[in-house]
C-alpha positions as CSV (number, residue, x, y, z in Angstrom):
1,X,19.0,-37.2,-15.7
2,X,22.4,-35.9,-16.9
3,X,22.8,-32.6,-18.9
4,X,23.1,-33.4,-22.8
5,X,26.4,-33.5,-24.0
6,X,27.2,-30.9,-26.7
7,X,30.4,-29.8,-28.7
8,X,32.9,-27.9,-28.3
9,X,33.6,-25.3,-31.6
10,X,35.9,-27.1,-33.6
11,X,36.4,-30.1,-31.9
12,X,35.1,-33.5,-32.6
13,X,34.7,-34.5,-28.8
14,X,31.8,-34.4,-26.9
15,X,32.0,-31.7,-24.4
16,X,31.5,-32.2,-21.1
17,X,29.3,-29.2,-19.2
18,X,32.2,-28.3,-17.3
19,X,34.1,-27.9,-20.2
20,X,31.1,-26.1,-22.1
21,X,30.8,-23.6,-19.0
22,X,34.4,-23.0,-18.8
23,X,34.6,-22.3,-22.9
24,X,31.6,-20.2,-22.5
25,X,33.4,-18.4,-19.7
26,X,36.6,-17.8,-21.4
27,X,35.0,-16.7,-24.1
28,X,33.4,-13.9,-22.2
29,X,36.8,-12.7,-21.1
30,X,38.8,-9.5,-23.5
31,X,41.9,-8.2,-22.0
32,X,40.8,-5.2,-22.7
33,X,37.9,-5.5,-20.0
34,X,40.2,-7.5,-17.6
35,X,40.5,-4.6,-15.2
36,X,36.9,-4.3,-14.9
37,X,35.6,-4.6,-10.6
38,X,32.9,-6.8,-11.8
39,X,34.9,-9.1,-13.8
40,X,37.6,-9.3,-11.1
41,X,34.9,-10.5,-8.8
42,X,33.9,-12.8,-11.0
43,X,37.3,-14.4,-11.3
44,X,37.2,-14.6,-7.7
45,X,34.0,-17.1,-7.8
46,X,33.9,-20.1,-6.1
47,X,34.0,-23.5,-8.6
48,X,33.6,-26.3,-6.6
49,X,31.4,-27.9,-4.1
50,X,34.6,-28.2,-1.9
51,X,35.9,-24.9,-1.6
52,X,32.1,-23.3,-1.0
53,X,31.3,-26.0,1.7
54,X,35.3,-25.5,3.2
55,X,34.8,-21.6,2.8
56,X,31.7,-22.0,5.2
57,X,32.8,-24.5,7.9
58,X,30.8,-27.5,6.6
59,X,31.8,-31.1,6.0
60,X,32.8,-31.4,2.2
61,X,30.4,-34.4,2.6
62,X,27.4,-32.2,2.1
63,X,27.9,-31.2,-1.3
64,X,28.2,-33.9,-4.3
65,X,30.6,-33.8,-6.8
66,X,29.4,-35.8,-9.1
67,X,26.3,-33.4,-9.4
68,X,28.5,-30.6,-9.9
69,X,29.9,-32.0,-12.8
70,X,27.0,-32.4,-14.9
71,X,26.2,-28.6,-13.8
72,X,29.3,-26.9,-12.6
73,X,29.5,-25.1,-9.2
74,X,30.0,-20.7,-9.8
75,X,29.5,-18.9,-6.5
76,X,30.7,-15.0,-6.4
77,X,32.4,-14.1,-3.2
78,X,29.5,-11.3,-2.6
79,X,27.1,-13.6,-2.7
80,X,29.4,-16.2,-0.2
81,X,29.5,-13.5,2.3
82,X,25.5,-13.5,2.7
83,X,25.3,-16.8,3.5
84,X,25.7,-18.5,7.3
85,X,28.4,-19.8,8.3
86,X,28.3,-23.6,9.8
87,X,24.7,-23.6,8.5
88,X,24.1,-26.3,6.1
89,X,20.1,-25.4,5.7
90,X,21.1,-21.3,5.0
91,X,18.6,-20.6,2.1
92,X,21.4,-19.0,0.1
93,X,23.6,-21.9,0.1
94,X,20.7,-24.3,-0.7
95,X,20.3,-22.6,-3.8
96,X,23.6,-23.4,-5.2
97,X,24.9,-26.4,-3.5
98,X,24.7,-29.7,-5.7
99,X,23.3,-32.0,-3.9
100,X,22.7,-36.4,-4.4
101,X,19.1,-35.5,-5.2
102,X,19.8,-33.9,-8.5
103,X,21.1,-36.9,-9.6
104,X,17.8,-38.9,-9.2
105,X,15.5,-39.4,-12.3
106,X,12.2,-37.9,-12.0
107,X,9.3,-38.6,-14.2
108,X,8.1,-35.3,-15.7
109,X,11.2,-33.8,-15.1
110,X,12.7,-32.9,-18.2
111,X,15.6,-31.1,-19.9
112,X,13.5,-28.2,-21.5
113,X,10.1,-28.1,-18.7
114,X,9.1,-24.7,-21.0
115,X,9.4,-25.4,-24.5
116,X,12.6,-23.1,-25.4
117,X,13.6,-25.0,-28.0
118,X,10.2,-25.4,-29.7
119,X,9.8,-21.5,-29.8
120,X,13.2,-21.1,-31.2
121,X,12.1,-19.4,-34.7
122,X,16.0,-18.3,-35.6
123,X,19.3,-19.2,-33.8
124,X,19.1,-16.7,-30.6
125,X,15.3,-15.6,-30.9
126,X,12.5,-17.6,-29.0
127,X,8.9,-16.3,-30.2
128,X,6.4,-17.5,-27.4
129,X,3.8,-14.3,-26.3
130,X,2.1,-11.9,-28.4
131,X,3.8,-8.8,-29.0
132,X,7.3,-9.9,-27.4
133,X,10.8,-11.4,-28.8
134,X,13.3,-13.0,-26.3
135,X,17.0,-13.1,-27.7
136,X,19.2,-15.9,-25.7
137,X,22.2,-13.3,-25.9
138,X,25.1,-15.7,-24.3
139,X,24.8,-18.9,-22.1
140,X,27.0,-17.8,-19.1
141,X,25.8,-17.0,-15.6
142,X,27.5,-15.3,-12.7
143,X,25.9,-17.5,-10.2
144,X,24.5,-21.3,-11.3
145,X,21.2,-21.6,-9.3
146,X,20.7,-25.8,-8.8
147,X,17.1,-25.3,-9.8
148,X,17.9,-23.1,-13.4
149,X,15.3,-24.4,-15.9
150,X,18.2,-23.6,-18.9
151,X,20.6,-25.7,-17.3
152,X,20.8,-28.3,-20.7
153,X,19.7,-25.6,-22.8
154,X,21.9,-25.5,-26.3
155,X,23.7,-22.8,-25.5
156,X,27.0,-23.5,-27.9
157,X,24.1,-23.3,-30.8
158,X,23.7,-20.0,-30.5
159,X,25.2,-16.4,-31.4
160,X,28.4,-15.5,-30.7
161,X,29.4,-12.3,-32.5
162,X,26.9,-9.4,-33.3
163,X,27.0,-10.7,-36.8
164,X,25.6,-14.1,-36.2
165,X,22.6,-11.8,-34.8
166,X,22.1,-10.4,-37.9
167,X,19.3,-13.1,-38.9
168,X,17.4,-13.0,-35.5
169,X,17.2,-9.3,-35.6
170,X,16.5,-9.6,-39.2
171,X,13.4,-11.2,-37.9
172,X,12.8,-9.2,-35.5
173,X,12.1,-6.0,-37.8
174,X,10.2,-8.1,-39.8
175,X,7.3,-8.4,-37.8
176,X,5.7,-5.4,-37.1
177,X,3.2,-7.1,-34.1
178,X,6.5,-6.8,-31.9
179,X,6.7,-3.6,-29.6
180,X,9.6,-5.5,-26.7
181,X,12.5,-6.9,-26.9
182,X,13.6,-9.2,-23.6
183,X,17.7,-9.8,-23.7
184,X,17.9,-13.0,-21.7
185,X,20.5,-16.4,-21.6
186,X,22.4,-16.9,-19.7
187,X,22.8,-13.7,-18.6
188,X,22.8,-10.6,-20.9
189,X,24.9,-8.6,-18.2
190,X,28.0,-11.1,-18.6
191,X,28.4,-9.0,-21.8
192,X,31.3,-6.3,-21.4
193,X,29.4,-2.7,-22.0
194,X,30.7,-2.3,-25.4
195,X,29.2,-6.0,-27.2
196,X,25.4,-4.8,-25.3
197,X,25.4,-1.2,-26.5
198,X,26.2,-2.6,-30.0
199,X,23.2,-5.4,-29.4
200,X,21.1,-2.5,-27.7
201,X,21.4,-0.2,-30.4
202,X,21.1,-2.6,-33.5
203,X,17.9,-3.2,-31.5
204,X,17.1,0.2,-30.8
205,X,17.5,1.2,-35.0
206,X,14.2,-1.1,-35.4
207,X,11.3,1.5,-35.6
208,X,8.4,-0.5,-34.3
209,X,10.7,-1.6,-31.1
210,X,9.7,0.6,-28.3
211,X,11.2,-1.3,-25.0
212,X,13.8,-3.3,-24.0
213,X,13.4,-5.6,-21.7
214,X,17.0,-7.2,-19.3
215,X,16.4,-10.3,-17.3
216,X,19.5,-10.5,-15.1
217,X,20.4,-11.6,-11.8
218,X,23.8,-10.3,-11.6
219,X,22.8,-7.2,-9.8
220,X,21.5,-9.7,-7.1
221,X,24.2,-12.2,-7.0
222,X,27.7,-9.8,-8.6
223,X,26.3,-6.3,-7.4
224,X,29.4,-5.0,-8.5
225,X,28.2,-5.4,-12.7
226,X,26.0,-2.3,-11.7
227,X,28.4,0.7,-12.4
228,X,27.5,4.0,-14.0
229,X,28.4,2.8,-17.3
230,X,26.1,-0.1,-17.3
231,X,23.5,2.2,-16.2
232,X,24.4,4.5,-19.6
233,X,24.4,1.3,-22.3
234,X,21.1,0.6,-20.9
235,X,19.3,3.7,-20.2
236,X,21.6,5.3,-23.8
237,X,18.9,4.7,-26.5
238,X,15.2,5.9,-27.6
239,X,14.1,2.8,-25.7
240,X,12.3,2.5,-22.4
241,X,14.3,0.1,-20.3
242,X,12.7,-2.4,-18.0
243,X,15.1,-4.2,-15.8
244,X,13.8,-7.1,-13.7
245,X,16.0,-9.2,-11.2
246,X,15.4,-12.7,-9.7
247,X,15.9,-12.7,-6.0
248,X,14.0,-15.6,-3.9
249,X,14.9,-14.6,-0.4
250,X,15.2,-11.8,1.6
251,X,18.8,-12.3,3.1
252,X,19.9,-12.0,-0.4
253,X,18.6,-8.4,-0.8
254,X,21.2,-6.6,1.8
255,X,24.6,-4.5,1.4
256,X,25.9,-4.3,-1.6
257,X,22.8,-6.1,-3.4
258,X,20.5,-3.6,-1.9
259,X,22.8,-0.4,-2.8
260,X,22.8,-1.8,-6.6
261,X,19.2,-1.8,-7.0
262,X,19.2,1.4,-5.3
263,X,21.2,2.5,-8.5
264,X,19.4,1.2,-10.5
265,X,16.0,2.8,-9.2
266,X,17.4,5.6,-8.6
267,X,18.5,6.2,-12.2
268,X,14.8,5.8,-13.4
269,X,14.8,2.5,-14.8
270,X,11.9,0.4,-13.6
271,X,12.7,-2.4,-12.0
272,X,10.8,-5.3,-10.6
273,X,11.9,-9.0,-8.4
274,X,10.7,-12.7,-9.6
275,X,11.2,-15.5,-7.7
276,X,10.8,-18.5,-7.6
277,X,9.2,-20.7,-5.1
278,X,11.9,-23.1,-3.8
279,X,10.9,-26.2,-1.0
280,X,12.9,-25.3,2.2
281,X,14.4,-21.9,0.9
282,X,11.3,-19.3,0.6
283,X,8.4,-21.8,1.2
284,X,7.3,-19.8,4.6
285,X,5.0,-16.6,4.5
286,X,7.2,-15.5,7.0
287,X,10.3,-15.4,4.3
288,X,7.9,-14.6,1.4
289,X,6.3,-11.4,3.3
290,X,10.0,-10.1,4.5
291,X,11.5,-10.3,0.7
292,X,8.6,-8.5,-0.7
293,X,9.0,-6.2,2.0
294,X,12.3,-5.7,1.0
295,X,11.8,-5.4,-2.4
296,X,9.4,-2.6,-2.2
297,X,11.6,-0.7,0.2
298,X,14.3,-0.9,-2.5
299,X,11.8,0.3,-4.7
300,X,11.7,-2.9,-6.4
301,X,8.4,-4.1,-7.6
302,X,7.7,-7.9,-6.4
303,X,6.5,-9.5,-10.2
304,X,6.4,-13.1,-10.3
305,X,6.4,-15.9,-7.8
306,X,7.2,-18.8,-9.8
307,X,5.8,-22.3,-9.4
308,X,9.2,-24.2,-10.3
309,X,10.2,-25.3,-14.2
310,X,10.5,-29.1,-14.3
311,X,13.8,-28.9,-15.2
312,X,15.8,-32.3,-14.4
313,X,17.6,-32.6,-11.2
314,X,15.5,-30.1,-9.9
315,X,12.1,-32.3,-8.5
316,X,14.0,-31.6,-4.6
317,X,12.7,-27.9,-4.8
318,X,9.2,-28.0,-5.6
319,X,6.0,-27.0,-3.6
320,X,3.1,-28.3,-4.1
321,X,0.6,-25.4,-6.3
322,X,-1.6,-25.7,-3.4
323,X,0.7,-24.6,-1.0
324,X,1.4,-21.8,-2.8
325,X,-1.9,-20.4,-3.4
326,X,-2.0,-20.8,0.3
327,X,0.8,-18.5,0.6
328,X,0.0,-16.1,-1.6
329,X,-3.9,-15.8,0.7
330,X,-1.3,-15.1,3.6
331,X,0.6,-12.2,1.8
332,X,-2.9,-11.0,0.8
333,X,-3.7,-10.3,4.1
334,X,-0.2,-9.0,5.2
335,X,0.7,-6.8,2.6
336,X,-0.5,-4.3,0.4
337,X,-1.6,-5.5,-3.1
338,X,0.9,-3.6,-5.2
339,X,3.9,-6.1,-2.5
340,X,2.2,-9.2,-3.7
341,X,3.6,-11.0,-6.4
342,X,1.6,-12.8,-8.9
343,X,1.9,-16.6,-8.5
344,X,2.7,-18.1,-12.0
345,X,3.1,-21.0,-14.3
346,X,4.8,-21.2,-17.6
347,X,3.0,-24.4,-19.5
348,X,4.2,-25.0,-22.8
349,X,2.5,-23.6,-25.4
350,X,0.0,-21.3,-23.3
351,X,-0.3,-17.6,-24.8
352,X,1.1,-16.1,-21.6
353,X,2.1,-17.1,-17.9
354,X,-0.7,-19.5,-16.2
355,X,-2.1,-17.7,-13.3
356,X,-2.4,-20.0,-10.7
357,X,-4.7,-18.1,-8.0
């Protein structure tokens, strides 16, 4: 199933999602901030199937095209340089690589597998679990994982300026039952450090907030994003800051991956892993025991394990439930409890994440 097509702001074409990345991208760009390591690095990524499978010594064969453009390829150079070179199975690379199978229709599979859009109460702001408000702060990754359940979200729908928040977070100090805020997207850390202190501290002013929540896989995938300053802007208000990071295998979690969450830690911020459990990339208690291991010696908590979202082009990657509660029995017995993640399911319309063990 191809990605829905969406405009472009003022334009009366459809937009392709190449396009729609590439706006969204541009858009994240100020000259001011063009100096910036991070956003160098992210210059640098690698945007087509092509150059990642040439940049690793593969056949150009192995990659599709035609899957990239309905969801374009974005591969930073730090995360390249984990990966195996020659090896067309490396875990990394599987991750991000389009491949024919995302182009087969699957029944079930479907555009939004959690119900986004149905808990979508004001443009930006998703209302799903008791006592929580998620704010879709931008639609543009570092890194595009094959598997991401957002991948037709609506992202051109949303707010753009800190203005064009003013209604969500209107909302938001409206209902006194909220105590956490959860900055998601995309990713919130593609904001320069100036646009998420501003959205940090409009949410900070709301009394009845008391923690902010960042769901970001840039310090896995663009380690570079976390610098001092970041760790200010987030850390800077009243609020407690919980940062958690999405890392599904341990060869991601080395060099300068591992010496970001180290600053992160190490500046007091909790911070905890999900994954997600991916058919021929993490599917092993072997790999599964060695990331939490990881994790934990980071000082990284492991959270979630994911069953996968059944997000369109995405039915390659899942394991069977039963398989992972089989896994999750062999971490039992390898690790201690606080290393074992809990193995999850997000069902629409369920009050909170389905245990599934």
């Amino acid at each position: 199933m191809s990605a829905t097509p969406q405009m472009l702001p003022n334009s009366k074409q459809t937009a392709t999602p190449m396009e729609i990345s590439n706006s969204a991208l541009l858009e994240g760009y100020r000259p001011e901030n063009h100096g910036s390591a991070w956003q160098q690095d992210l210059k640098q990524a690698i945007r087509t199937p092509g150059e990642l499978c040439e940049r690793l010594g593969l056949d150009p064969e192995v990659g599709n095209h035609a899957a990239s453009e309905q969801f374009p390829v974005v591969v930073p150079e730090s995360f390249l340089k984990r990966m195996k070179f020659g090896d067309p199975g490396d875990p990394l690379l599987r991750q991000v690589l389009p491949v024919v199978e995302e182009n087969v229709s699957v029944p079930e599979f479907v555009g939004d597998p959690v119900g986004d859009l149905s808990a979508r109460t004001e443009k930006g702001l998703l209302q799903k679990y008791r006592g929580r408000a998620l704010l879709i702060v931008n639609g543009v990754c570092a890194i595009h994982c094959r598997y991401c359940f957002r991948r037709e979200y609506p992202y051109l729908e949303e707010p753009k300026s800190l203005e064009d928040w003013q209604p969500a977070l209107d909302a938001v100090a409206a209902d006194h039952s909220l105590s956490e805020v959860i900055l998601s997207g995309g990713d919130p850390l593609m904001m320069t450090d100036a646009r998420l202190a501003q959205l940090i501290g409009r949410i900070a002013e709301i009394n009845h907030i008391q923690r902010i929540r960042i769901h970001s896989r840039l310090p896995i995938v663009l380690p570079s994003r976390v610098d001092q300053p970041l760790i200010d802007v987030i850390s800077g208000t009243r609020l407690q800051t919980v940062f958690v990071v999405h890392a599904n295998h341990p060869a991601e979690l080395v060099n300068d991956c591992a010496d970001a969450l180290r600053r992160l830690v190490q500046s007091g911020i909790p911070t905890l892993n999900q994954a997600v459990l991916l058919r021929g990339i993490n599917d092993s208690v072997e790999s599964l025991e060695l990331l939490c291991k990881r994790c934990v010696n980071l000082g990284v908590m492991p959270y979630y394990l994911h069953q996968l979202d059944r997000v369109s082009g995405a039915a390659h990657f899942e394991v069977p439930v039963e398989q992972g509660q089989r896994l999750i029995e062999q971490l039992r017995e390898r690790l201690p409890g606080y290393a074992v993640p809990k193995y999850v399911q997000e069902i629409v319309g369920e009050p909170s994440k389905t245990p599934l063990l």
